[in-house]
Backbone as a chain_set.jsonl record, in Angstrom:
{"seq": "XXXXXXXXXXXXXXXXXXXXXXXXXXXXXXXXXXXXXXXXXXXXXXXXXXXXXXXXXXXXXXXXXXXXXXXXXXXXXXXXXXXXXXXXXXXXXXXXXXXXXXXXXX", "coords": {"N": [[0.825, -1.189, 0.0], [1.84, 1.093, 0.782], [3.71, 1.782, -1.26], [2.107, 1.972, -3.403], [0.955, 4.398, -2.701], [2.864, 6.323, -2.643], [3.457, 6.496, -5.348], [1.005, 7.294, -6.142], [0.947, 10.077, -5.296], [3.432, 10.773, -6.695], [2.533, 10.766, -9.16], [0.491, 12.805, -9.151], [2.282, 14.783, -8.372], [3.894, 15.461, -10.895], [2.021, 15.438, -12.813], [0.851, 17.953, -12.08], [3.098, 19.568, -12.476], [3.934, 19.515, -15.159], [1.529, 19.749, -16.466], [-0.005, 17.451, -17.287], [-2.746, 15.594, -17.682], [-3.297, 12.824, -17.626], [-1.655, 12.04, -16.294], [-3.004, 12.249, -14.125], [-4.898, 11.046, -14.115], [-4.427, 8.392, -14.073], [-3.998, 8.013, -11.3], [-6.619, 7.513, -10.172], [-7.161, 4.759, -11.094], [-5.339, 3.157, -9.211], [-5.687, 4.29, -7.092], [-8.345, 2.687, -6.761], [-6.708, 0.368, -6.504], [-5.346, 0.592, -4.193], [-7.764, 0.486, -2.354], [-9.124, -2.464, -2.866], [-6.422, -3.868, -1.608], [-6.872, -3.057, 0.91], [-9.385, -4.144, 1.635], [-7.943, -6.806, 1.033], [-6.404, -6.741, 3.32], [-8.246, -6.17, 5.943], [-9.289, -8.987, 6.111], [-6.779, -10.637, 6.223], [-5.981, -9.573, 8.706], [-8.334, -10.1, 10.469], [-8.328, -12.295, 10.517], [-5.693, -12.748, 11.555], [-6.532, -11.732, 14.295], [-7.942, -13.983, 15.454], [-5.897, -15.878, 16.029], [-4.425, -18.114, 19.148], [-1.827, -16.967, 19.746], [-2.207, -14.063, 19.79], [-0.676, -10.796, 18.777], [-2.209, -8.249, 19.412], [-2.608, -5.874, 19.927], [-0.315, -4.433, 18.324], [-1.422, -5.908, 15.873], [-3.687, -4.379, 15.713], [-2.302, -1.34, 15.353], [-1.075, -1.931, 12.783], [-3.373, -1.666, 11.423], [-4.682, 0.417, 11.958], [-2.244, 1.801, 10.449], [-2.935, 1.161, 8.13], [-5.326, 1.822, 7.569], [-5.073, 4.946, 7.683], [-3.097, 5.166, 5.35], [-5.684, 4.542, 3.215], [-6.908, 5.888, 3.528], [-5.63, 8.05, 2.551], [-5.28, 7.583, -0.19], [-7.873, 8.499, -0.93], [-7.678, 11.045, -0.526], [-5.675, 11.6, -2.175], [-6.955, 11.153, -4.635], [-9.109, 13.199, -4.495], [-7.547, 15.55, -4.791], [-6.342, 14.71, -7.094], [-8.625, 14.472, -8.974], [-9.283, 17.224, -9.007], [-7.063, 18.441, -10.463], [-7.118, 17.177, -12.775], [-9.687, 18.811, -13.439], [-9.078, 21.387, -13.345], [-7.069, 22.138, -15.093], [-7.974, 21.1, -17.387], [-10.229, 22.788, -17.721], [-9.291, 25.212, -17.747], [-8.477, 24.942, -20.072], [-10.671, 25.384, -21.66], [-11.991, 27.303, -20.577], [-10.017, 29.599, -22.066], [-10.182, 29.774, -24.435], [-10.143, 31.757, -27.526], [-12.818, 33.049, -28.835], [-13.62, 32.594, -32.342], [-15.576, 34.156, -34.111], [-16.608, 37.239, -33.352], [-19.6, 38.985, -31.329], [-21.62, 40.616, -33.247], [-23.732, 43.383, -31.745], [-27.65, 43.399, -32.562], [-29.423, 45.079, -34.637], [-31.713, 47.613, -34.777]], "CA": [[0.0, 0.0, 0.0], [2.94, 2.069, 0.606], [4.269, 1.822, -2.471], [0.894, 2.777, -4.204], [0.792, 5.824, -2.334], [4.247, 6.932, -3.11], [3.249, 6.13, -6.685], [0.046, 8.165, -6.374], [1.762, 11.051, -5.137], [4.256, 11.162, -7.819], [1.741, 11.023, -10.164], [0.357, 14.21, -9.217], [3.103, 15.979, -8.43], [3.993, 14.942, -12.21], [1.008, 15.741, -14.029], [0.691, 19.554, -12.2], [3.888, 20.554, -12.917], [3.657, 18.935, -16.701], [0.02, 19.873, -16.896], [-0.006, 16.829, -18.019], [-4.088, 14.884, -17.07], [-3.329, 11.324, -17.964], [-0.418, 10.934, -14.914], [-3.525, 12.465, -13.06], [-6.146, 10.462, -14.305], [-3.591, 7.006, -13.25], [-4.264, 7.919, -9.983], [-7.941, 6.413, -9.933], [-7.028, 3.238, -10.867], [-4.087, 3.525, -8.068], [-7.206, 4.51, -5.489], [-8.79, 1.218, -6.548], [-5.988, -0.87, -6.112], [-5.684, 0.846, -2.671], [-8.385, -0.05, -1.711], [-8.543, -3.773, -2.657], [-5.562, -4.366, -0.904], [-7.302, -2.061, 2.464], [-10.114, -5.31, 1.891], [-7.528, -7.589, 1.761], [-5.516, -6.632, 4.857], [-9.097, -6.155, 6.751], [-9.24, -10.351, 5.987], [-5.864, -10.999, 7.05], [-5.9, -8.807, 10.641], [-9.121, -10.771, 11.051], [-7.665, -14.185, 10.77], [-4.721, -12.787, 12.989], [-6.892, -11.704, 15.961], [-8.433, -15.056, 16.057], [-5.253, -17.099, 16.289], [-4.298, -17.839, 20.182], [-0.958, -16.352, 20.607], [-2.061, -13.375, 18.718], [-0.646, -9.716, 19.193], [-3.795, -8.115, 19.087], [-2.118, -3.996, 19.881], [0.739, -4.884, 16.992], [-2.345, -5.967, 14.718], [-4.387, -2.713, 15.498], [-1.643, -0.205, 15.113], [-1.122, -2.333, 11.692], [-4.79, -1.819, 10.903], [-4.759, 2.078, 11.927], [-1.884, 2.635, 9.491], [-3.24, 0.307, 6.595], [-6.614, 2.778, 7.305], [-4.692, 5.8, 7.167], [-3.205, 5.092, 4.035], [-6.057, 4.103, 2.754], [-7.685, 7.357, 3.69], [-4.628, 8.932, 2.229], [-5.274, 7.026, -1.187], [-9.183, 8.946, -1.325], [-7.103, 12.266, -0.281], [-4.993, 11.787, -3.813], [-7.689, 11.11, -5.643], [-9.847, 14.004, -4.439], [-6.221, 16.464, -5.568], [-6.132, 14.262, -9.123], [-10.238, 15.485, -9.798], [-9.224, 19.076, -9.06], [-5.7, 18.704, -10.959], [-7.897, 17.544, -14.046], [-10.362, 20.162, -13.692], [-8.045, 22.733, -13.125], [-6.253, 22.297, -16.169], [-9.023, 20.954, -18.742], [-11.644, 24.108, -17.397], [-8.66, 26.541, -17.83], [-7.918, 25.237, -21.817], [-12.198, 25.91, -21.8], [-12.049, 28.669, -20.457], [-9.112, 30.629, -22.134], [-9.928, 29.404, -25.769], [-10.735, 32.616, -27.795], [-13.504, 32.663, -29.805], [-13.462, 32.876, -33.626], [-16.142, 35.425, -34.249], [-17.142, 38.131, -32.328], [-21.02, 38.28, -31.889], [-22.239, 41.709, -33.248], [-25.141, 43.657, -31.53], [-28.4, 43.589, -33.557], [-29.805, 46.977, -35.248], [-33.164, 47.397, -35.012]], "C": [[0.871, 1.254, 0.0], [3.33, 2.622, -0.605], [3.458, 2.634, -3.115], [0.649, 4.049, -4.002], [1.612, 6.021, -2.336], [3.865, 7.488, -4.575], [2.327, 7.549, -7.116], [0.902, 9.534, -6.297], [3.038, 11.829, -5.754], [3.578, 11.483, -9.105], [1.072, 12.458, -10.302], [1.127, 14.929, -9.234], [3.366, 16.411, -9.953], [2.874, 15.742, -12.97], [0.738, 17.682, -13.357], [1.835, 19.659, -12.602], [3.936, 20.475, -14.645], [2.743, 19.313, -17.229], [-0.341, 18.706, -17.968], [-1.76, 15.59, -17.266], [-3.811, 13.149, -17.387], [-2.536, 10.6, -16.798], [-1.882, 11.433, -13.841], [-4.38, 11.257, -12.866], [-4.954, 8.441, -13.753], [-3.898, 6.865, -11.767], [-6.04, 7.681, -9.411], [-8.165, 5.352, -9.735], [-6.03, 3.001, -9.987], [-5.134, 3.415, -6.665], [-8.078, 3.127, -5.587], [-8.339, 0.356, -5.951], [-5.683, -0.822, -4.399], [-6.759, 0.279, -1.98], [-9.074, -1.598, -2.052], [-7.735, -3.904, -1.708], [-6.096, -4.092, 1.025], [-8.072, -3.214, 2.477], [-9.252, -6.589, 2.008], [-6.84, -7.717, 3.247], [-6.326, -6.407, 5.845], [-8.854, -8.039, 6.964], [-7.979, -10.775, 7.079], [-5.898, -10.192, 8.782], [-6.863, -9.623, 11.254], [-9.101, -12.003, 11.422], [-6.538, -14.078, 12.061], [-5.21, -12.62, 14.377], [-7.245, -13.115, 16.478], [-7.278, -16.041, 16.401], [-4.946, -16.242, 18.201], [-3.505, -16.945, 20.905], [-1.113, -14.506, 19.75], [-1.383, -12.035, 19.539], [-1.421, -8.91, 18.718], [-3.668, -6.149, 19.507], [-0.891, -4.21, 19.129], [-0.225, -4.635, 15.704], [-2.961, -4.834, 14.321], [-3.783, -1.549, 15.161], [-1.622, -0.76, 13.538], [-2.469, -1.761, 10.647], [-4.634, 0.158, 10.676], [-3.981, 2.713, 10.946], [-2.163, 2.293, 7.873], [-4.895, 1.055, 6.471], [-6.161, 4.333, 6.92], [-4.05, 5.806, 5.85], [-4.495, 5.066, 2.79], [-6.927, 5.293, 2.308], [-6.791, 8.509, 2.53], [-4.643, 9.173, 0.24], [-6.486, 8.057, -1.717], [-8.68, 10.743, -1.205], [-6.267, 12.496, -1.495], [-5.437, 12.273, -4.972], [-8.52, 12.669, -5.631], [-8.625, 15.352, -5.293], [-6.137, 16.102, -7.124], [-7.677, 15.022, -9.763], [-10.001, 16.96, -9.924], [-8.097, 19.286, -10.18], [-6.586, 18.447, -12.294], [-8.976, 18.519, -14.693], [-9.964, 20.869, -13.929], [-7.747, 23.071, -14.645], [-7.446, 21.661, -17.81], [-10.042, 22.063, -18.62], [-10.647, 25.136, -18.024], [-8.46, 26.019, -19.41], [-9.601, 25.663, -21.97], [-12.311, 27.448, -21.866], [-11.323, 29.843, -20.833], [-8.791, 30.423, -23.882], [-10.616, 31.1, -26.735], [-11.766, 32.388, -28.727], [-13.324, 33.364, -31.152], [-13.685, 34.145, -34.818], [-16.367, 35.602, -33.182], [-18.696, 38.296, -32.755], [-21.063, 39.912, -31.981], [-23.827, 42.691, -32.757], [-26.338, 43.802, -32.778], [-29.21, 44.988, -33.803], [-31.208, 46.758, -35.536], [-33.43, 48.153, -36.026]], "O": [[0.638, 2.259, -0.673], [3.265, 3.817, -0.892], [3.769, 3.782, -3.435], [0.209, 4.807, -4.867], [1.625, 6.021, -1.105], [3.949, 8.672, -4.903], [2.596, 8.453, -7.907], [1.477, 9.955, -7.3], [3.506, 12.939, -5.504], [3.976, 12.295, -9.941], [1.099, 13.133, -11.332], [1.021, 15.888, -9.998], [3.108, 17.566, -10.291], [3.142, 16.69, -13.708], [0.474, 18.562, -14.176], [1.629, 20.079, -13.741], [3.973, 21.531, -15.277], [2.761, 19.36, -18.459], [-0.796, 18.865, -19.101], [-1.53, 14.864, -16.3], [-4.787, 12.459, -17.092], [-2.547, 9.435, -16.401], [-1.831, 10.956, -12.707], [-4.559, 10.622, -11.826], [-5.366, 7.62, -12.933], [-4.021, 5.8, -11.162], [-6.394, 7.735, -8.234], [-8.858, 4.798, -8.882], [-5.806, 1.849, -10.361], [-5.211, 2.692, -5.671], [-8.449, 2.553, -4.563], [-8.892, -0.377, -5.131], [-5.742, -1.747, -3.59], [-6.554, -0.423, -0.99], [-9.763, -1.887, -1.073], [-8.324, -4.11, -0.647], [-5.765, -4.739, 2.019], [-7.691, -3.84, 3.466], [-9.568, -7.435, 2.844], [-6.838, -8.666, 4.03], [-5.732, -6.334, 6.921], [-8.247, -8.391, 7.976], [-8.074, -11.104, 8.262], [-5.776, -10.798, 9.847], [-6.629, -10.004, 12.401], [-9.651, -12.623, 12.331], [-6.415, -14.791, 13.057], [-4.68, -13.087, 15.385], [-6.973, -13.476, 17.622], [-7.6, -17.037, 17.048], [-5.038, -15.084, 18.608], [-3.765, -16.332, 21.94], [-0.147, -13.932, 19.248], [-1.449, -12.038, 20.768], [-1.406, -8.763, 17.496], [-4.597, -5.358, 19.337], [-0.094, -3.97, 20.036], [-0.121, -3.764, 14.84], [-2.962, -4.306, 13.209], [-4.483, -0.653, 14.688], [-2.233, 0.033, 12.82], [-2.444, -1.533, 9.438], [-4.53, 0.865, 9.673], [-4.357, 3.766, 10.431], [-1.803, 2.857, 6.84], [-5.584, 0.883, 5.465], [-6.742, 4.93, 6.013], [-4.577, 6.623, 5.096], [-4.301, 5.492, 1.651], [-7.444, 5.581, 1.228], [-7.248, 9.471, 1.913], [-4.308, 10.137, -0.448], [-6.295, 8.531, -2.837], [-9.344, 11.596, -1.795], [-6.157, 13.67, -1.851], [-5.044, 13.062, -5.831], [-8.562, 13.293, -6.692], [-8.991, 15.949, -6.306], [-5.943, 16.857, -8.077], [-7.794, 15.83, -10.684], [-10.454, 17.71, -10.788], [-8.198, 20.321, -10.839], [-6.821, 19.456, -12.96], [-9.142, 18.89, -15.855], [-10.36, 21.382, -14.976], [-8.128, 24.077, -15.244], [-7.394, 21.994, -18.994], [-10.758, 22.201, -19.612], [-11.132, 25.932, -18.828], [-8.228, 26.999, -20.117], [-9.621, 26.654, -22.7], [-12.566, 28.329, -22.687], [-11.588, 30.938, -20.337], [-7.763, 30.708, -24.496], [-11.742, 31.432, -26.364], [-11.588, 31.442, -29.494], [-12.942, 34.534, -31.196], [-13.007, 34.728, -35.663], [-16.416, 34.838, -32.218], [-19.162, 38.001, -33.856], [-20.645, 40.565, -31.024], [-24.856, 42.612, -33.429], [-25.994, 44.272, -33.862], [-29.469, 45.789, -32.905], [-31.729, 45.954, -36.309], [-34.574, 48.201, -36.478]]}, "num_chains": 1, "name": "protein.A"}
């Protein structure tokens, strides 16, 4: 999960300074895979509490930072929607137009 969020986070940095939307738009499918992995590692913590000798404040700090990441992953994504807005609204908005519209003469 680490990794992925390194990943993510390069990706944006990447695509604002580049203005480049495609390293942004990577970071969706990045927030997926995040969170897969956040469902698998719920599975596994759950199998670990139940065994006997378990460490069961080891597991939870495990859990708290495999949730903060995970949180961290929906915190990327929400920066990649604005980073594509940003920059596809501003070529919208700064395109000149062709003609000019003339008032009508009564």
């Amino acid at each position: 999960m680490h990794d992925v969020v390194i990943k993510m986070f390069n990706n944006l940095i990447g695509s604002f300074e580049n203005e480049d939307t495609e390293k942004a738009r990577k970071v969706f499918k990045q927030d997926r895979d995040i969170n897969k992995l956040f469902k698998m590692s719920l599975t596994h913590f759950h199998n670990a509490m139940k065994e006997e000798n378990a460490m069961h404040e080891e597991i939870l700090l495990l859990y708290a930072i495999c949730a903060r990441m995970e949180r961290t992953g929906d915190l990327l994504t929400n920066l990649a929607e604005e980073i594509v807005f940003y920059l596809e609204a501003e070529v919208l908005k700064h395109k000149k137009l062709k003609t000019k519209i003339k008032p009508k003469k009564d």
